[in-house]
C-alpha positions as MATLAB code, in Angstrom:
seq = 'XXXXXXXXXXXXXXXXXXXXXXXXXXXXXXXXXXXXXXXXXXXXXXXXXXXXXXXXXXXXXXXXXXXXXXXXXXXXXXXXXXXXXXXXXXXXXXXXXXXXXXXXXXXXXXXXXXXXXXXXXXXXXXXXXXXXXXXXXXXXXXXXXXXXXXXXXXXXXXXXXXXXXXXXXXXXXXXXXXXXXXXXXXXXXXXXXXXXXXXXXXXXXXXXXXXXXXXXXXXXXXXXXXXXXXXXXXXXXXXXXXXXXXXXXXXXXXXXXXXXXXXXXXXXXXXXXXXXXXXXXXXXXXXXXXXXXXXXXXXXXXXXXXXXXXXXXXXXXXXXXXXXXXXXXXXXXXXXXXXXXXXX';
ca = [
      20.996   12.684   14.887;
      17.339   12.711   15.188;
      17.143   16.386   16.229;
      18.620   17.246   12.392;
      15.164   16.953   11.309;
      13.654   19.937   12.655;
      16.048   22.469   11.680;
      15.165   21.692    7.950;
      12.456   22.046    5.657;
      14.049   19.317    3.150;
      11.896   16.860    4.867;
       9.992   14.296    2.875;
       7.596   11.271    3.754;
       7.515    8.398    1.022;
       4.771    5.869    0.745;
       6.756    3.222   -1.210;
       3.353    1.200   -2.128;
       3.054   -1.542   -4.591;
       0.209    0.105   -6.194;
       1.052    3.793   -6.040;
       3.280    5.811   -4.582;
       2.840    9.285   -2.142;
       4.865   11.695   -1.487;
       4.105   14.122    1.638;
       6.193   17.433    1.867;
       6.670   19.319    5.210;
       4.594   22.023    5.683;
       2.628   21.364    1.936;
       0.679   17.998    3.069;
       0.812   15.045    0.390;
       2.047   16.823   -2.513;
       2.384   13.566   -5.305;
      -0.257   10.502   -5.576;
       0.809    8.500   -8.618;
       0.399    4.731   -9.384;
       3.760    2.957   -9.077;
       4.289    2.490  -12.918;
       7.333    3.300  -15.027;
       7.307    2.912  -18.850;
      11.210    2.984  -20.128;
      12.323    2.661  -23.495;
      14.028   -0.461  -23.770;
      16.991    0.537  -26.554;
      18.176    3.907  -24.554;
      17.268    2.969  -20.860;
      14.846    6.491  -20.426;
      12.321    6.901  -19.100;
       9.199    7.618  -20.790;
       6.282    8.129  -18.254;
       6.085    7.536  -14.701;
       2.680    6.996  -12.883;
      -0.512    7.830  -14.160;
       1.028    8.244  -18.121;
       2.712    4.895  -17.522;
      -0.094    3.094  -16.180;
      -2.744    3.621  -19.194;
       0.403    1.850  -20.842;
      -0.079   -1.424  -18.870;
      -0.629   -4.018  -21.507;
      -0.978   -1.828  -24.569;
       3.002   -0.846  -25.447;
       4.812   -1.808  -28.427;
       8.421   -3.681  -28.216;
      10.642   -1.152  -27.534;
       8.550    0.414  -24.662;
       8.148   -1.593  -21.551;
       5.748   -0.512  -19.041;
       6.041   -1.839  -15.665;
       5.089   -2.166  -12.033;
       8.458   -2.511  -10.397;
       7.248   -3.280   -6.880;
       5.811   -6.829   -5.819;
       3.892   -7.810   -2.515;
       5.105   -4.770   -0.756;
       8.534   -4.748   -1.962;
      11.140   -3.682   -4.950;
      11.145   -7.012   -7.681;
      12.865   -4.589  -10.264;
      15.996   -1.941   -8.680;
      16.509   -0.310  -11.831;
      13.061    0.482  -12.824;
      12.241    1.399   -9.040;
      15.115    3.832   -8.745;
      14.365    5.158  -12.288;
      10.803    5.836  -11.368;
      11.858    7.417   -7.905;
      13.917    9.702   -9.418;
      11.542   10.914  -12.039;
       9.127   11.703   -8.892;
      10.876   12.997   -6.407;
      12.389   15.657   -8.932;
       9.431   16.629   -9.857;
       8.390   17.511   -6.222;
      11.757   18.955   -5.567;
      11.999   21.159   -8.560;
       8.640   22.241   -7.843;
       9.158   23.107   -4.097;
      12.949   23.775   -4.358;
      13.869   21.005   -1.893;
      17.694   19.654   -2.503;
      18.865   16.777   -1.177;
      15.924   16.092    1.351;
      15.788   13.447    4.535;
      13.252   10.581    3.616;
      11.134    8.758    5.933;
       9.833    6.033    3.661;
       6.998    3.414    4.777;
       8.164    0.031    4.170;
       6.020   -3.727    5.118;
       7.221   -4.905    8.399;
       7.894   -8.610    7.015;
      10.852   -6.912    4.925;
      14.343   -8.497    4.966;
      17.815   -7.151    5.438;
      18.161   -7.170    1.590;
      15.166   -5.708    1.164;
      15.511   -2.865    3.176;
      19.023   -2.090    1.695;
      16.999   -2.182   -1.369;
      15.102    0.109   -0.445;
      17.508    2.512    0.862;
      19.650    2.364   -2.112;
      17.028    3.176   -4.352;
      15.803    6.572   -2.517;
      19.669    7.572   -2.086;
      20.474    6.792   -5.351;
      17.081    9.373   -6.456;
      19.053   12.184   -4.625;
      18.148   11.567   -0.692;
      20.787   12.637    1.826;
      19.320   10.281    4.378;
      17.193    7.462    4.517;
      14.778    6.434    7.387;
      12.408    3.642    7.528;
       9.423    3.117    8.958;
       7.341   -0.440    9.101;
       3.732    0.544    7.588;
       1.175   -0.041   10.389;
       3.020    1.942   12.924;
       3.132    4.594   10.179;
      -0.455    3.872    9.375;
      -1.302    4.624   12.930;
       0.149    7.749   13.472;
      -1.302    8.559   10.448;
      -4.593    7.283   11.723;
      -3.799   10.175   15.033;
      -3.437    7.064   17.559;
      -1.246    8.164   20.117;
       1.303    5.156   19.601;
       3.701    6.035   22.726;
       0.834    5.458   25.617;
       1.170    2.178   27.440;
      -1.948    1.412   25.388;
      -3.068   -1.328   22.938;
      -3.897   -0.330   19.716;
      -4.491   -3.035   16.545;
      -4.005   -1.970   12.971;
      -5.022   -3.333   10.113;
      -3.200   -1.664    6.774;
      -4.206   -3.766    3.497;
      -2.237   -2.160    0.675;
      -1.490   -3.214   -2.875;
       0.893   -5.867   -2.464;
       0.755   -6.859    1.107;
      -1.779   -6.778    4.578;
      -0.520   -5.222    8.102;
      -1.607   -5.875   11.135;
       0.100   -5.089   13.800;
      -0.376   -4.274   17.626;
       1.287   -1.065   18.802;
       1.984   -0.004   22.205;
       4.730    2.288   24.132;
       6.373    3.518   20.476;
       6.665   -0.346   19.314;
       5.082   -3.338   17.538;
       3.944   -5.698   20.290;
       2.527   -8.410   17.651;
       2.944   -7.885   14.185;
       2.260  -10.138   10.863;
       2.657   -9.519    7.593;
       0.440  -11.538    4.659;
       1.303  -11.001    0.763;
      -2.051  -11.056    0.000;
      -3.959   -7.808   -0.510;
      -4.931   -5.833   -3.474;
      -2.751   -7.406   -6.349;
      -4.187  -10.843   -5.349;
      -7.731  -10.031   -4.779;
      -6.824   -8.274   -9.056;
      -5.569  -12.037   -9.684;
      -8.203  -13.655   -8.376;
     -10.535  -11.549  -10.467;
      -8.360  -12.549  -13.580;
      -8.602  -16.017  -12.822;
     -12.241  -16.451  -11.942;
     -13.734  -14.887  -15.384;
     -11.102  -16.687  -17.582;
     -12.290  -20.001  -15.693;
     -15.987  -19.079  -14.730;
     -16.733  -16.825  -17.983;
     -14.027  -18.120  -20.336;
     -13.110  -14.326  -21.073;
      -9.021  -12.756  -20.523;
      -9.137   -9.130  -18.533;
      -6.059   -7.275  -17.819;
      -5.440   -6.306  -14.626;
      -6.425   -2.842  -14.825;
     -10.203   -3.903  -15.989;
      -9.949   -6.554  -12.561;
      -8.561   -3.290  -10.587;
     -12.005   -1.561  -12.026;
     -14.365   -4.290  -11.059;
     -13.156   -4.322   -7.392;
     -13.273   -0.973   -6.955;
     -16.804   -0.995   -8.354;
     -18.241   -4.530   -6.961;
     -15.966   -5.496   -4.709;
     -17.261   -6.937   -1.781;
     -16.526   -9.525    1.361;
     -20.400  -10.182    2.407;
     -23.094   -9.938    0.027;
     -24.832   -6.865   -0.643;
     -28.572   -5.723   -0.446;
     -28.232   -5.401   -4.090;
     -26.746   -7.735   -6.568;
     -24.954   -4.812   -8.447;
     -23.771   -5.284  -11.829;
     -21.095   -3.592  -14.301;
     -20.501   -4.262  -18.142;
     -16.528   -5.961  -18.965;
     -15.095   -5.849  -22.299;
     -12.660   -8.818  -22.796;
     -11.342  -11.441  -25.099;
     -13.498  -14.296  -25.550;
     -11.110  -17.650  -25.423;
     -13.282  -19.892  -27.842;
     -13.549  -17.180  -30.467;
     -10.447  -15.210  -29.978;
     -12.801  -12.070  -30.288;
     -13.447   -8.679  -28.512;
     -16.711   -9.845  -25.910;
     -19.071   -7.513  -23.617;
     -20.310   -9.674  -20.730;
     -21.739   -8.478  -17.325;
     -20.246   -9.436  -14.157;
     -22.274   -9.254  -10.992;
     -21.219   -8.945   -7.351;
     -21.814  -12.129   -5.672;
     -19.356  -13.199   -8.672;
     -16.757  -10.658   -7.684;
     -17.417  -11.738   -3.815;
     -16.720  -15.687   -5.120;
     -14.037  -14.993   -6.850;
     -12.245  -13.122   -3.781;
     -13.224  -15.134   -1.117;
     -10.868  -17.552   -0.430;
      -8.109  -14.261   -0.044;
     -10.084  -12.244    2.031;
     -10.575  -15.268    4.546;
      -6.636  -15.351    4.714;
      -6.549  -11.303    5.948;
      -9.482  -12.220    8.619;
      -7.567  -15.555    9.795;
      -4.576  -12.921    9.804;
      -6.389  -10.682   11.868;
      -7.502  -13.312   13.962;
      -4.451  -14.798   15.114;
      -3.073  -11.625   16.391;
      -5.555  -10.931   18.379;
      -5.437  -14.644   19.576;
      -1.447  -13.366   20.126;
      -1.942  -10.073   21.680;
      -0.794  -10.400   25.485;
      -3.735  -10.246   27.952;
      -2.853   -6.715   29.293;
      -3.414   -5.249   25.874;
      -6.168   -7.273   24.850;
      -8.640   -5.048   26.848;
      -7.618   -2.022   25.614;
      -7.968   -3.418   21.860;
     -11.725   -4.937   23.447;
     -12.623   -0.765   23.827;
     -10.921    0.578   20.693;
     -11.832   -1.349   18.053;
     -10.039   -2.329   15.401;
      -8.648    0.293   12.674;
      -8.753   -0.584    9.252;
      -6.285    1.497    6.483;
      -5.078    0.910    3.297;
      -7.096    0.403   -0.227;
      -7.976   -2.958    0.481;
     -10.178   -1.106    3.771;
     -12.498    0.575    0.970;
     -13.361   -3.309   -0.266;
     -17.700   -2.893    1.103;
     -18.608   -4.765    3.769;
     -15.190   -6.385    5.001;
     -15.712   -4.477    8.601;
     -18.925   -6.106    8.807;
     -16.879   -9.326    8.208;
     -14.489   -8.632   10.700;
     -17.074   -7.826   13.362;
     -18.657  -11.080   12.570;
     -15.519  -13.453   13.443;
     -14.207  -11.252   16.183;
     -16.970   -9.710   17.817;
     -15.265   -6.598   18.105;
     -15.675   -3.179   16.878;
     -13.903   -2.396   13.629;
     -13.170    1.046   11.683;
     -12.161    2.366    8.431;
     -10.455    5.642    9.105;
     -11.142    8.405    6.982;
      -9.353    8.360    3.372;
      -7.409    5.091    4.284;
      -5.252    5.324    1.067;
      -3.588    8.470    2.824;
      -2.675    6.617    6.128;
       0.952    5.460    5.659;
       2.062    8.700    3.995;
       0.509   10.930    6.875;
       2.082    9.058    8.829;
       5.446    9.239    7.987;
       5.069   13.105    7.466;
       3.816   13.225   10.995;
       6.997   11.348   12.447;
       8.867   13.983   10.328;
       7.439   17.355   12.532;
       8.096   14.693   16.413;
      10.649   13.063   15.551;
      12.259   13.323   19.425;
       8.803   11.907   20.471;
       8.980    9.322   17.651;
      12.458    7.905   17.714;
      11.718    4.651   18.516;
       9.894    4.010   15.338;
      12.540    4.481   13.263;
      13.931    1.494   12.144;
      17.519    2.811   11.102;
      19.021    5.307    8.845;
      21.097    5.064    5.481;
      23.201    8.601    4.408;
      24.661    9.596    1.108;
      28.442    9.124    1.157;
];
């Protein structure tokens, strides 16, 4: 069954992420990078806009256009929407590179359920997939990341998407230790939201709390005590307010989260068998995902474990690249597979 996959070009890696969604084509590289946002009109059921269209929707549609983000901690929260959105992107890639009916690999968080997965599955089918396998995220995340996953070799991964954080420990083709925390981008957003309505009595959507963690985002304080104007509404007056935030505040306000991902991190390695332990001592650890770009959380990590830590280059790519590369060895890369769905 596995051998199917290299007599065809109708391959396709899918990065099913809470926050966006990629799309890697064989033989073209990542060919879609969209955030995971539909907006459907609510009286006929169409869709309107999917990704970057949709998102600059978020918050600002009328009542008969709903704009939504149909993934939650790692996982689909809305079928419809999610299958609606699929389909809207993966025609657009297969129109474009006249693909039919492709094979999927499609990353999915290794703390998923039965339901879940089926989920899953029956979404991408129902988009126009012939097959669907899955993958758990940090093992894709690794190949991605060009660690050679089937040595008898430990290797520690830390993937901190949108909706949930990965870390796993990978040797001989498998997880050895794995957990899976749904905390990770869309909380460290919330926790923005929460701190200036409480701290600076002023409401932000989250795409203005997405902006100031991507600007001032931090988990150690900086040299500099950077600073970025918000636009909100102020609660006592009702009325638009400019305020500036700073990035201690931004580091205060995610604190408590990011502790959670390093106590994460922690007890794996406090899990990891003895043999492996070494081998993770020499390596380092690898960090992927958005949540890696966050400034100064390897410094963090190196200060409560006392071991090397790296972001690998463009860590938002990791998961995607990864399943494309289990695409092109798929003999070698069997046993990451976690089981296939086809189209009756």
């Amino acid at each position: 069954m596995f051998k199917l996959f290299k007599f065809v070009s109708n391959d396709i890696g899918i990065d099913l992420g809470t926050a966006n969604v990629l799309i890697t084509l064989k033989g073209k590289g990542i060919v879609l990078k969209e955030p995971s946002v539909v907006a459907i009109d609510k009286k006929t059921g169409n869709i309107i806009s999917t990704g970057f269209e949709a998102k600059e929707m978020l918050g600002r549609t009328p009542e008969d256009i709903d704009a939504v983000r149909p993934l939650k901690d790692g996982v689909i929260a809305d079928f419809s929407a999610t299958q609606l959105m699929l389909k809207n992107m993966l025609t657009k890639v297969c129109r474009r590179y006249n693909v039919s009916r492709p094979r999927v690999v499609v990353g999915v968080p290794s703390g998923i359920t039965e339901v879940e997965e089926r989920a899953v599955q029956e979404s991408i089918l129902q988009a126009g997939a012939k097959e669907v396998y899955l993958i758990e995220e940090p093992m894709a995340a690794a190949i991605g990341a060009s660690m050679d996953v089937a040595e008898p070799s430990g290797n520690i991964i830390v993937d901190i998407g949108g909706g949930t954080t990965e870390v796993a420990v990978i040797s001989l083709g498998g997880i050895v230790v794995s957990y899976s925390l749904r905390i990770a981008g869309d909380e460290l957003d919330e926790d923005i939201v929460n701190y200036v309505k409480k701290e600076m009595n002023l409401a932000i959507g989250e795409t203005t709390a997405e902006e100031i963690k991507k600007t001032l985002g931090c988990a150690k304080p900086l040299m500099t005590d950077m600073s970025m104007e918000i636009r909100g509404r102020d609660l006592a007056t009702g009325l638009p307010k400019n305020v500036l935030i700073y990035s201690s505040q931004v580091l205060e306000a995610m604190s408590e989260s990011i502790q959670k991902i390093v106590d994460l991190v922690k007890l794996a390695l406090e899990k990891t068998p003895p043999e492996l332990s070494s081998d993770i001592m020499e390596k380092g650890i690898i960090l992927s995902g958005g949540g890696a770009l966050i400034q100064n959380l390897d410094k963090l990590l190196i200060d409560h474990t006392g071991m090397p830590v790296y972001v690998i280059e463009d860590p938002l790519d990791c998961v995607v690249k990864g399943c494309g590369k289990t695409l092109q060895d798929i003999d070698k890369l069997k046993t990451v597979v976690l089981n296939s769905r086809k189209r009756r």
